[in-house]
C-alpha positions in Angstrom: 146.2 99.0 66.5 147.3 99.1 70.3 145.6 102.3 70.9 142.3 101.3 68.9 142.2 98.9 71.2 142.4 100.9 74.0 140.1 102.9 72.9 137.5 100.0 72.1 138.2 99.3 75.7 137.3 102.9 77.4 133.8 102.7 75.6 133.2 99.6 76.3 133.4 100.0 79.9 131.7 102.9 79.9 128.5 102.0 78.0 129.2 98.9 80.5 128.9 101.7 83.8 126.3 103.6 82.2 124.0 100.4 81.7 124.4 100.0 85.4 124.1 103.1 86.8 121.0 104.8 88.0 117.8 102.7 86.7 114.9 105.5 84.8 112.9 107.0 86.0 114.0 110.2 87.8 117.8 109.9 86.5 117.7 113.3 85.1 119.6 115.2 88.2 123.3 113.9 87.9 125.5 115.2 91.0 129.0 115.4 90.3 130.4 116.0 93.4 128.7 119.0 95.1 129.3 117.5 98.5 132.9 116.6 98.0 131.2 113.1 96.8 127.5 113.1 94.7 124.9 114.0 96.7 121.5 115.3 96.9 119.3 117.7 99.1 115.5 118.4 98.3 112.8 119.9 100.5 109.3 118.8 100.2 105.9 120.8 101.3 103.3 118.6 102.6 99.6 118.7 103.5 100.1 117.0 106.5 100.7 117.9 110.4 104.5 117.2 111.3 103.5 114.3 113.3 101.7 112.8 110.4 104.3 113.5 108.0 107.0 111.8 110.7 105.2 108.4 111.0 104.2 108.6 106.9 107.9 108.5 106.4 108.8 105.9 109.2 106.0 103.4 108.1 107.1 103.7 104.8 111.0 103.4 105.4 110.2 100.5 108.0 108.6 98.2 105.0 111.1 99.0 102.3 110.0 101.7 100.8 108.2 102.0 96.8 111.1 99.8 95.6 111.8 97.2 98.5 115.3 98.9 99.0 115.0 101.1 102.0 115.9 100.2 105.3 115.4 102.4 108.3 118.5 103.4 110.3 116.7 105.5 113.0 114.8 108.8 114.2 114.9 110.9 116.7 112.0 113.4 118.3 113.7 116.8 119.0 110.4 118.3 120.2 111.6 118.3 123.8 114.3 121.0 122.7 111.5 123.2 121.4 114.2 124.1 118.4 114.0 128.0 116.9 114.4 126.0 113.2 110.8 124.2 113.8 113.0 120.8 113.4 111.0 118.1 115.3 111.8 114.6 113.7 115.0 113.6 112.4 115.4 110.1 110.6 117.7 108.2 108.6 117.9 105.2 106.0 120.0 103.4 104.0 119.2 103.0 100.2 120.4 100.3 97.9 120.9 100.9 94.3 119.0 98.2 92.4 122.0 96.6 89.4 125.3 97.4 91.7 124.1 97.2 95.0 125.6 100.3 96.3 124.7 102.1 99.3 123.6 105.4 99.5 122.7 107.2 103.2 119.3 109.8 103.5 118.8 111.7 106.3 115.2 113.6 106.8 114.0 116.5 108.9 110.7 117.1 109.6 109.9 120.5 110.2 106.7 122.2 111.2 105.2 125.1 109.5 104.2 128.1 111.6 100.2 127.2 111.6 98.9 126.4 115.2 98.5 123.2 114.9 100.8 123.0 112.5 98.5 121.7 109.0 101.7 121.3 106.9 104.6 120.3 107.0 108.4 120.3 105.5 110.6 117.7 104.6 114.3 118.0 104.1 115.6 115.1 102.5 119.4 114.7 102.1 121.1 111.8 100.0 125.0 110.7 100.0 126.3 108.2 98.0 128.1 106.5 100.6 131.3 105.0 97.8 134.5 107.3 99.2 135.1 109.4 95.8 131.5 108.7 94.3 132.1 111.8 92.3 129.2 111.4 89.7 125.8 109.6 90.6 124.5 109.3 87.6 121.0 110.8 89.2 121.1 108.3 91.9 120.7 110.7 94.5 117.8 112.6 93.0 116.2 109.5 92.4 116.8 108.2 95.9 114.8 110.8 97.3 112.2 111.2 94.7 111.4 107.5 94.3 111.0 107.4 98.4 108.8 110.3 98.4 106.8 109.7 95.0 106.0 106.1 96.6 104.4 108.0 99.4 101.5 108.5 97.1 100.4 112.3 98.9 101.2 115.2 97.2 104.1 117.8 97.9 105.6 120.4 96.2 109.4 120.2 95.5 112.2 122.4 96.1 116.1 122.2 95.4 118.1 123.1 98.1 121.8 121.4 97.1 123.2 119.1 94.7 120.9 117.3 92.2 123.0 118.8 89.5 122.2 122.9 90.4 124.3 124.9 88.3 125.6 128.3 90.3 126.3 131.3 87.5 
């Protein structure tokens, strides 16, 4: 009976986590753990100018986002140090999960492509689920970044570069 019990227990707090994990849509890319806690790195092409792109992002970040639940930490303009890597913006934000309230940490790096002037640009969006041994997401990650970006309303195309739930063979 004890272990019945028990077992009634374990699948009752799960369904119980489950329900208040990640929120559809864009929940399909579970991390467990590929950054030593869940996490999430995506690259986006964009049909705008690096400078465009950079205050796109900051605009957006500074009013809350799609969802209300972005707040912008900061940037940074490293086109003074004319970087090799085309890196020219940096930025970060702080997400929070809408049922548990958790905080998850993106940082972005605006990149310019190799056009003169640059007509496109690349984002690298990185997500962290900022709970010490946050070992599943649940998709949060993913979503972090896709909700943001999707919200944007401009079109991109989209590349996985860590995390998100890549499988290595």
């Amino acid at each position: 009976m004890a272990r019945g019990l028990v077992i009634v227990l374990i699948c009752l707090v799960y369904n119980i986590c489950i329900a208040r994990s990640c929120q559809p849509p864009d929940c399909d890319h579970p991390d467990c753990g590929s950054c030593g806690n869940a996490c999430c790195a995506l690259e986006f092409l964009f049909p705008l100018g690096p400078d465009t792109a950079f205050k796109t992002l900051v605009t957006d970040l500074q009013n809350g986002g799609a969802d209300s639940l972005y707040t912008y930490v900061g940037s940074s303009d490293l086109r003074p140090y004319n970087l090799t890597s085309g890196a020219m913006y940096m930025i970060q934000a702080i997400h929070t999960t809408l049922v548990m309230r958790y905080n998850d940490t993106l940082d972005f790096v605006v990149v310019s492509t190799s056009s003169s002037p640059p007509l496109f640009s690349v984002v690298r969006i990185f997500s962290v689920s900022q709970i010490q041994g946050a070992l599943c997401d649940a998709g949060q990650n993913y979503k972090n970044i896709v909700g943001f970006i999707k919200g944007l309303g401009v079109e991109y195309v989209q590349r996985t570069v860590f995390g998100c739930a890549i499988t290595f063979g």
